[in-house]
N, C-alpha and C positions, 0 to 999 in steps of 0.2 A: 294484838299489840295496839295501845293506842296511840294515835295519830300528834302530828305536831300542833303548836299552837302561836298562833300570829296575833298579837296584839297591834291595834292603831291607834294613835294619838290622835287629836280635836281637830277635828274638818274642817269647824266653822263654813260652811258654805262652799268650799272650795271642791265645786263636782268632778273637773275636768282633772283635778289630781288626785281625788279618789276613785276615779274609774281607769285613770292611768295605773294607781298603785296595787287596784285589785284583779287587774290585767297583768301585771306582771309576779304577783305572790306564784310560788310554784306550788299551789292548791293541787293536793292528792286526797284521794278518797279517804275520810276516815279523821281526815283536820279537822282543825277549828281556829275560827276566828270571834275575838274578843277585841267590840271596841269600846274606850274608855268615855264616851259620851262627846257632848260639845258638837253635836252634828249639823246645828243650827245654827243663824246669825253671825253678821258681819261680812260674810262673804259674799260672792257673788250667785249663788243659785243652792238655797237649803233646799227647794224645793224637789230640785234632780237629787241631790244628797241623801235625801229621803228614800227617794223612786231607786234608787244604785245599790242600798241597804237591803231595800224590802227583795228584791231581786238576789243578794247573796241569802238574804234568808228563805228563800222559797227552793233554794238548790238542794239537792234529795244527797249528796255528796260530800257536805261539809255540815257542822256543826256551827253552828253562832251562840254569841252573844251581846248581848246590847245591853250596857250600862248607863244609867242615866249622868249628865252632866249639870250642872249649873244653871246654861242655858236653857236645856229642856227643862229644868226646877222652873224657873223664869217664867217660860213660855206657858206649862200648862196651869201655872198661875194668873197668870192673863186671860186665859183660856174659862178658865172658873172650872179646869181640874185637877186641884188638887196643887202643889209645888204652895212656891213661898216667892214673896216679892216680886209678882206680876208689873207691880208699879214701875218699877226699873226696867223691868222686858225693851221696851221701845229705846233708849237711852244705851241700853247696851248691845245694840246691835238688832234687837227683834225689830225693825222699822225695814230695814233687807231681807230677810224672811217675809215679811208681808209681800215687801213688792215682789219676790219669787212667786207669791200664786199671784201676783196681777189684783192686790188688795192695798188699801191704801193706808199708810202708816197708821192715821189717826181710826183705825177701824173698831170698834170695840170690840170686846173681846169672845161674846157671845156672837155674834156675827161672824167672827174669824171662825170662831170654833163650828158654825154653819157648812162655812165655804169650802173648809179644809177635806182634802179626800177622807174617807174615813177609814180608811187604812194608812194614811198619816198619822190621825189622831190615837188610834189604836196600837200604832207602835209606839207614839211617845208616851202612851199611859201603862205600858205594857213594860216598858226600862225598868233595869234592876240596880243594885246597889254594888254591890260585886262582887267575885268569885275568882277560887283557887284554883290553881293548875300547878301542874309538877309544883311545887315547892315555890309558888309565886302570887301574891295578893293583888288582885288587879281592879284597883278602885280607879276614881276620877279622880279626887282632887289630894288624895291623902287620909294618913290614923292620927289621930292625939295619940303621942308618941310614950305615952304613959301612963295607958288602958289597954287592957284586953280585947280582943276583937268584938267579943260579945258585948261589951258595956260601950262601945262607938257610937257618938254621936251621927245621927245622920246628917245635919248640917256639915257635923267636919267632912265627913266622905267626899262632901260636895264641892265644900268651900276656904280648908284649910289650907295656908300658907304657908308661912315662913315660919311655922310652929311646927311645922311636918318637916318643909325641906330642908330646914339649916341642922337638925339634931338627929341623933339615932332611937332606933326605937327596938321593943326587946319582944314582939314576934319571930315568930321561929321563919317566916316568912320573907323572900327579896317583894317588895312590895312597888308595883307598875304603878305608875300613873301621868294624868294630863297635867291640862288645866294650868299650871304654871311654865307660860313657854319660857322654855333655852336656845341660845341660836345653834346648841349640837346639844345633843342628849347628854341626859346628868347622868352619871353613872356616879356614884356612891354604895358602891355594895361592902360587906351582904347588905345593907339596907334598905334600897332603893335605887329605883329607874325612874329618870322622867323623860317620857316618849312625847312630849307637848313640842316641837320645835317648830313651832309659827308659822306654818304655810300661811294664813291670811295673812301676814305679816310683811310679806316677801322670802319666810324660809323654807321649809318643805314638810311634808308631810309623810310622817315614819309610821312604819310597821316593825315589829319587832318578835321574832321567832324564839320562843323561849329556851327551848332543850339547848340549840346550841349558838345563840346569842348571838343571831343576826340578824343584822338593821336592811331593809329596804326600805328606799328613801324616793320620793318626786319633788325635787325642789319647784317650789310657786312659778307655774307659766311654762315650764317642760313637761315632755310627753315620754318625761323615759323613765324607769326603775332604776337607781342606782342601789349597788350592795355592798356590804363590808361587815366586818367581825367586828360586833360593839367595842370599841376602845377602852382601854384599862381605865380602870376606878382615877375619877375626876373630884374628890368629896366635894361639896358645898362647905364655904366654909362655914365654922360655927362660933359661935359666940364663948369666949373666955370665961 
């Protein structure tokens, strides 16, 4: 039989509540977890962020997956691998990132991409786009809501908005994602989940168990797991 699946929302740097949160998932042999990218910048420590990841992913007991975010787009743009809009990296947060390995914002980019462990650099060039589980689409940022999964732009996956979140979309799919925080999670089904609820921000940082749709939660600056049965359909509104 296969195992459950634990999605998490955008870290952004925030170590101490993602080692809280994956201290208290009740991980059995044969899970998985699937996170939606944004592991980077803004926070206080990508660094450990990283080092917390590589460590779920090295366990012989659980499954992973690691979705690339926006930020990582950023970053390994900067980096000179690959992604898009490096220029903006430092501005949006990658200037905390740097000073996490002890590098100095203005550092170029080649040089960062030196410093970096290379089993950092390897997991961020290594992120995917994203992937289905029981009957659930689990990207970073969102679909253009009026294409097929196969004709998806990568950009959008990345970086879509309020073209994603405010409308419904005709995938056969409840479709997870980050990237745009809520101060509680958006539930809009069947259409959509948005598990982004702003730990850097001061809100916390969710995981979310797909089969049977429940939230484990650390809000910013606690060291506890909170738990509950996702709350009934909240739609975004939509435009007239």
């Amino acid at each position: 039989m296969p195992g459950r699946t634990f999605t998490i929302g955008d870290v952004h740097g925030c170590a101490r509540e993602l080692e809280t949160l994956l201290g208290g998932l009740p991980l059995a042999r044969g899970d998985a977890v699937v996170c939606v990218g944004d592991y980077v910048d803004r926070g206080p420590d990508s660094r450990a962020v990283l080092d917390l990841l590589l460590a779920l992913r090295d366990r012989d007991d659980v499954e992973t997956v690691f979705l690339r975010g926006n930020h990582e787009e950023m970053a390994l743009a900067y980096l000179g691998r690959g992604g898009r809009y490096g220029e903006a990296w430092g501005l949006n947060g990658g200037a905390a990132t740097l000073r996490s390995y002890g590098l100095d914002a203005r550092t170029p980019g080649r040089e960062v991409a030196r410093a970096l462990p290379p089993a950092h650099l390897a997991f961020l060039e290594s992120l995917v786009l994203s992937h289905r589980a029981a009957g659930h689409l689990v990207v970073h940022a969102g679909i253009r809501p009026d294409r097929a999964l196969a004709e998806q732009d990568e950009e959008d996956l990345l970086w879509i908005r309020e073209e994603f979140v405010m409308r419904p979309h005709a995938l056969p799919d409840t479709v997870v994602f980050g990237h745009t925080p809520h101060r509680d999670v958006l539930v809009d089904l069947p259409y959509k989940i948005g598990i982004d609820t702003g730990c850097v921000y001061g809100g916390a940082l969710t995981a979310l168990e797909l089969g049977e749709r429940r939230l484990f939660q650390v809000r910013a600056g606690e060291r506890r797991v909170r738990t509950a049965p996702l709350p009934a359909p909240r739609r975004a509104a939509r435009p007239g």
